[in-house]
C-alpha positions as a printed NumPy array, in Angstrom:
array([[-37.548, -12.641,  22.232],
       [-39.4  , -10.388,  19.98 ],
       [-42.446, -12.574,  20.414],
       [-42.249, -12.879,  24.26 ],
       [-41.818,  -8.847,  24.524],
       [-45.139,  -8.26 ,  22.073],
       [-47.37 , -11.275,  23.762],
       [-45.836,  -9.251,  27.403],
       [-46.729,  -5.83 ,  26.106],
       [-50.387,  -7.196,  24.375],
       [-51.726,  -8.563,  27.833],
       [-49.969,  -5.669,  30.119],
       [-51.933,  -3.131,  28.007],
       [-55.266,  -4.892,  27.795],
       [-54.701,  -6.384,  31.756],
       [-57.972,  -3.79 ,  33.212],
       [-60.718,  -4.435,  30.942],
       [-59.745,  -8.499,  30.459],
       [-62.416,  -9.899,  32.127],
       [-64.941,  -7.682,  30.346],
       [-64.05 ,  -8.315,  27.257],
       [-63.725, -11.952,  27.463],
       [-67.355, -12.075,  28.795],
       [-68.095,  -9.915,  25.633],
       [-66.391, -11.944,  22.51 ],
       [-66.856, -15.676,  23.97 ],
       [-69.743, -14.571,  24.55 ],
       [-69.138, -15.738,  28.107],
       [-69.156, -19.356,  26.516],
       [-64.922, -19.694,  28.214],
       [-66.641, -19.476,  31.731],
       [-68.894, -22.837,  29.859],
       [-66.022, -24.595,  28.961],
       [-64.144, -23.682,  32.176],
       [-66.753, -25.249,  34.267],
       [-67.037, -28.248,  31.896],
       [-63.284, -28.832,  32.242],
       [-63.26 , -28.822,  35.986],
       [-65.147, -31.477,  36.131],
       [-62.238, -33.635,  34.789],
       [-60.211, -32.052,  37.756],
       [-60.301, -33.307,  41.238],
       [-57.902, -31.304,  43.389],
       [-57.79 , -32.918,  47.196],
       [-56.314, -31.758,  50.424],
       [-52.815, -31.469,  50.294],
       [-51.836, -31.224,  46.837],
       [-49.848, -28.877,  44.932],
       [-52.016, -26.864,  41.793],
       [-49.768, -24.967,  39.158],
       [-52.097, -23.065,  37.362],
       [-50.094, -21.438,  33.875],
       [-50.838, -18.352,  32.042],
       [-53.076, -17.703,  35.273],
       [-54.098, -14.03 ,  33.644],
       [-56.375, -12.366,  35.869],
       [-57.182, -15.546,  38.323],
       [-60.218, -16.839,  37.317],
       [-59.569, -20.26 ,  36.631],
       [-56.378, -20.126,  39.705],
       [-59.753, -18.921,  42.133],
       [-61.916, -21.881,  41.158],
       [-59.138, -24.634,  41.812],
       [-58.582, -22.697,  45.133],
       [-61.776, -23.594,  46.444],
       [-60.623, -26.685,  48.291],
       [-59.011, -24.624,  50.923],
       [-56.417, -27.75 ,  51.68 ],
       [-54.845, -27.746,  48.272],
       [-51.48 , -25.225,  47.659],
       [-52.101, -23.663,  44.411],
       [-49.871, -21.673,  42.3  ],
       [-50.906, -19.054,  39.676],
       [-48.059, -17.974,  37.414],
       [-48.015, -15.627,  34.754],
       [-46.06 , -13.471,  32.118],
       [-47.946, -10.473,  32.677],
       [-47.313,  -8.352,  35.971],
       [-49.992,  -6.094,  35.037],
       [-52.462,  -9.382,  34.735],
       [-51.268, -10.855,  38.192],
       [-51.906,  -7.332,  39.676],
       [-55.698,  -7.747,  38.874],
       [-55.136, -11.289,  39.882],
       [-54.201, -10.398,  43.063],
       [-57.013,  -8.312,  43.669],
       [-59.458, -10.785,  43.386],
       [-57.394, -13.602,  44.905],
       [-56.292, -11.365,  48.694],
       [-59.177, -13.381,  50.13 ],
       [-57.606, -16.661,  49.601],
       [-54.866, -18.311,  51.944],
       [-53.993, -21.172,  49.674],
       [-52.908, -19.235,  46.415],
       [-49.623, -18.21 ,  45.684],
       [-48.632, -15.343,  42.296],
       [-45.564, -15.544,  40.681],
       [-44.262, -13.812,  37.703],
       [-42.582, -16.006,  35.296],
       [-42.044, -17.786,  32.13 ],
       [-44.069, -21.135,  31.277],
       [-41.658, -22.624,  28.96 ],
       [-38.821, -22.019,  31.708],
       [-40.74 , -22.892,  35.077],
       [-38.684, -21.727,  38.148],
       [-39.601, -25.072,  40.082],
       [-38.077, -28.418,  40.33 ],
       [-38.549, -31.561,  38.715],
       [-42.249, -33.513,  39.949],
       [-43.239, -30.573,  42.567],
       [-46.982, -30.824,  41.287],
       [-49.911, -33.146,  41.337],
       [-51.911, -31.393,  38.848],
       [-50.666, -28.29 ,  35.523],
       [-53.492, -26.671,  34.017],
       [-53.34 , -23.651,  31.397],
       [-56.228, -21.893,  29.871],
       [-56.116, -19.969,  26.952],
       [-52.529, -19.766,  27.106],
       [-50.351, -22.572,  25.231],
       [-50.753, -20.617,  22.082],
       [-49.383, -17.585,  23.687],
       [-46.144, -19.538,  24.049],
       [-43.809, -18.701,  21.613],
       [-42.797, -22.493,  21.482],
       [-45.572, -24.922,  22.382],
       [-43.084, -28.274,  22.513],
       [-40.871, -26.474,  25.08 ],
       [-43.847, -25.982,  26.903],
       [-45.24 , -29.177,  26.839],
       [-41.752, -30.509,  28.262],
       [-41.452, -27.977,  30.393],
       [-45.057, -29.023,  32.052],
       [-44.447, -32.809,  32.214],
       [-40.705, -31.683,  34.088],
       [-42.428, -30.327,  36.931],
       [-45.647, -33.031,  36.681],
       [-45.027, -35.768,  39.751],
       [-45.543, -39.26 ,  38.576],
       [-49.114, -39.542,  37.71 ],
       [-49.66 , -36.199,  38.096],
       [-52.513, -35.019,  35.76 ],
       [-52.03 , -31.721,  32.696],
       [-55.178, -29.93 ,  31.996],
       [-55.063, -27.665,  28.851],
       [-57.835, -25.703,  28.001],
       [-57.731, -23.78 ,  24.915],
       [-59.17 , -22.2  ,  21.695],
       [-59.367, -24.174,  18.752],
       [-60.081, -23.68 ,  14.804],
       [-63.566, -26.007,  13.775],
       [-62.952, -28.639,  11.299],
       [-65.964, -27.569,   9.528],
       [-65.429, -25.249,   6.826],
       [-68.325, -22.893,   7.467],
       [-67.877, -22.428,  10.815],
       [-64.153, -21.928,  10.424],
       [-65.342, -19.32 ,   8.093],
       [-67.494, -17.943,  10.629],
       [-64.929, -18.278,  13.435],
       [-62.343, -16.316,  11.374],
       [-64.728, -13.463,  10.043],
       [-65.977, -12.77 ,  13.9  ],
       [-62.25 , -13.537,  14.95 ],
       [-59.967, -11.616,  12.286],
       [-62.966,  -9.014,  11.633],
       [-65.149,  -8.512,  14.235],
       [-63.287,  -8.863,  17.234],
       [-61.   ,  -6.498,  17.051],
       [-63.402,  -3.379,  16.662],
       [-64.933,  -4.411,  19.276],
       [-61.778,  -4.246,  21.055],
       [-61.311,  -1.128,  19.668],
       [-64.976,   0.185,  20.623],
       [-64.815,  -0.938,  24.173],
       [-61.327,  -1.422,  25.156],
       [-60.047,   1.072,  22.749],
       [-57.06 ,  -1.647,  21.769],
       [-58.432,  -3.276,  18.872],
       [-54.823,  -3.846,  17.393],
       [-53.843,  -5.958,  20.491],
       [-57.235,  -8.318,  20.032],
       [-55.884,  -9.4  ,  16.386],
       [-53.382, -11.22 ,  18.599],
       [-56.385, -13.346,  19.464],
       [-57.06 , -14.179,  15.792],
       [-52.947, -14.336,  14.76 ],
       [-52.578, -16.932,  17.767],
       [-55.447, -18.978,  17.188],
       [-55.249, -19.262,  12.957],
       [-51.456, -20.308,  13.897],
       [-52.623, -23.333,  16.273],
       [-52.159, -26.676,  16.163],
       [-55.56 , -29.338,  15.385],
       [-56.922, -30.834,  18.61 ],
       [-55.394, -33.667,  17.083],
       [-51.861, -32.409,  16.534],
       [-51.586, -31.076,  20.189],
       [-52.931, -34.822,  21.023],
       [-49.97 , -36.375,  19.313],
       [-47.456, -33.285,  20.729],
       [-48.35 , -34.821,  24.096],
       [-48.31 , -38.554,  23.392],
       [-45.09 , -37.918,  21.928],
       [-43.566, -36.57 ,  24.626],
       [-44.469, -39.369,  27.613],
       [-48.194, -38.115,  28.302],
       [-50.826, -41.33 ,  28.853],
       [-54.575, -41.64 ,  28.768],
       [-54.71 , -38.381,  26.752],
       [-58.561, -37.373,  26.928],
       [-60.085, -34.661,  24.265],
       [-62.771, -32.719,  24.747],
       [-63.915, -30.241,  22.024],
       [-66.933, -27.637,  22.418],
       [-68.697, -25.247,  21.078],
       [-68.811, -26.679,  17.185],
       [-65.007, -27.16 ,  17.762],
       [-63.641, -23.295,  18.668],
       [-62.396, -24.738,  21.803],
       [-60.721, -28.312,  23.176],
       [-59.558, -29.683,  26.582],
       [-57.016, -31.712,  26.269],
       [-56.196, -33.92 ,  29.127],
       [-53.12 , -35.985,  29.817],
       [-51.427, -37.868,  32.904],
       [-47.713, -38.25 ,  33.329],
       [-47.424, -42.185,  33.812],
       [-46.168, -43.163,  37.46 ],
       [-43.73 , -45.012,  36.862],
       [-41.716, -41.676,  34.917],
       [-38.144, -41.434,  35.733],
       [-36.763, -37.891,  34.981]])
C-alpha cells in the first residue's frame, strides 16, 4: 500500500505539466513508438478498448478515432484523468474511470483489445497485472503493452541510466519544479523486467503469438500477446 499511495501521489503532483515533460525527456520519441505500436492494433466498429494507466489520454484519444469502437480509459490518478478529460469532452465513444489495474472493476472477457503504455512498471505487482488483464481479455482478444525498457548494450545502458538517474530529474526540477518525483522514472525502469522476462511472464500465464518489438537501441519494447480462443475462465 505504501507503493500504490507514493506512485498515486507522484503522478497527482506532476498530472499539469505531463505532457510537456514527456515531449521534453523522450525527446518526443514515446509519441514514435506510440504510433509504431498502433499499427499492430486494429480496433473495428463495435468493440470494446480498455486502455490502462490511460494518464492524460493520449494514447485512450488515438484508439478513439474509430468513432464505432467503446473505449475505456482507466487510471490511478484522478488528477491525470482530470486533464484526460479535458482533452477527451469532444469524444462520444470514451469512457474515464478511476481505478486500480491489478484489481479491474469489470467482468471476466468484457474486452476485445487491453493496452497499457508506460504503465506496467508503475504496478506495484506486474504478475497480478498480467492476470488481471488476460481476466477481462475475451477469447482472442489481443494485450498491447507498451513500455520503457533497459538496452542490453552496456554503453547505452550506461547512457540510459546517466540521462535517466542524472539528468532527468533536474530537468524535472528546472521545468516542472518536481525533480524528486521524476527519479520515480529511473527507480521504475532500473527495477524492470528484460523484454524477454515480461515475454515469458505472459507465455506463462496463457498469452499466444506473443510479438516483441523493441526501439530506440532497446529503451523501449511492445510487447504483444493474444488470449487464445478457445480460453475457458
Amino acid at each position: 500500500m505504501q507503493t500504490e499511495n507514493r506512485i498515486q501521489t507522484i503522478f497527482n503532483s506532476i498530472s499539469d505539466d505531463y505532457d510537456h515533460m514527456n515531449d521534453i525527456i523522450s525527446f518526443n520519441q514515446h509519441t514514435i513508438w506510440r504510433n509504431r505500436t498502433n499499427k499492430e492494433i486494429f480496433v473495428k466498429p463495435g468493440q470494446k478498448v480498455l486502455d490502462l494507466c490511460c494518464g492524460t489520454g493520449d494514447w485512450t484519444i488515438q484508439l478513439a478515432e474509430n468513432q464505432e469502437a467503446e473505449i475505456t480509459g482507466l487510471d490511478f490518478s484522478g488528477n491525470m484523468l482530470k486533464v484526460a478529460a479535458g482533452k477527451t469532452a469532444q469524444f462520444n465513444n470514451i469512457t474515464l474511470t478511476q481505478g486500480d489495474a491489478t484489481d479491474l472493476p469489470y467482468d471476466d472477457n468484457t474486452f476485445d483489445i487491453v493496452t497499457i503504455g508506460f504503465g506496467l512498471r508503475n504496478l506495484p505487482d506486474y504478475l497480478s497485472g498480467i492476470k488481471e488483464f488476460y481476466r477481462v481479455l475475451k477469447p482472442g482478444g489481443q494485450l498491447v503493452i507498451l513500455e520503457t525498457s533497459n538496452p542490453e548494450s552496456k554503453l547505452m545502458n550506461f547512457g540510459f541510466k546517466i540521462y535517466f538517474g542524472k539528468i532527468m530529474p533536474v530537468l524535472g526540477e528546472k521545468i516542472a519544479g518536481s525533480g524528486q518525483e521524476y527519479t520515480w522514472l529511473f527507480e521504475s525502469t532500473s527495477k524492470f523486467l528484460s523484454k524477454e522476462e515480461l515475454k515469458t511472464m505472459m507465455q506463462q500465464n496463457g498469452y499466444i503469438n506473443i510479438k516483441v518489438i523493441p526501439h530506440t537501441f532497446g529503451t523501449a519494447a511492445t510487447h504483444i500477446g493474444y488470449k487464445p480462443i478457445e480460453a475457458a475462465m
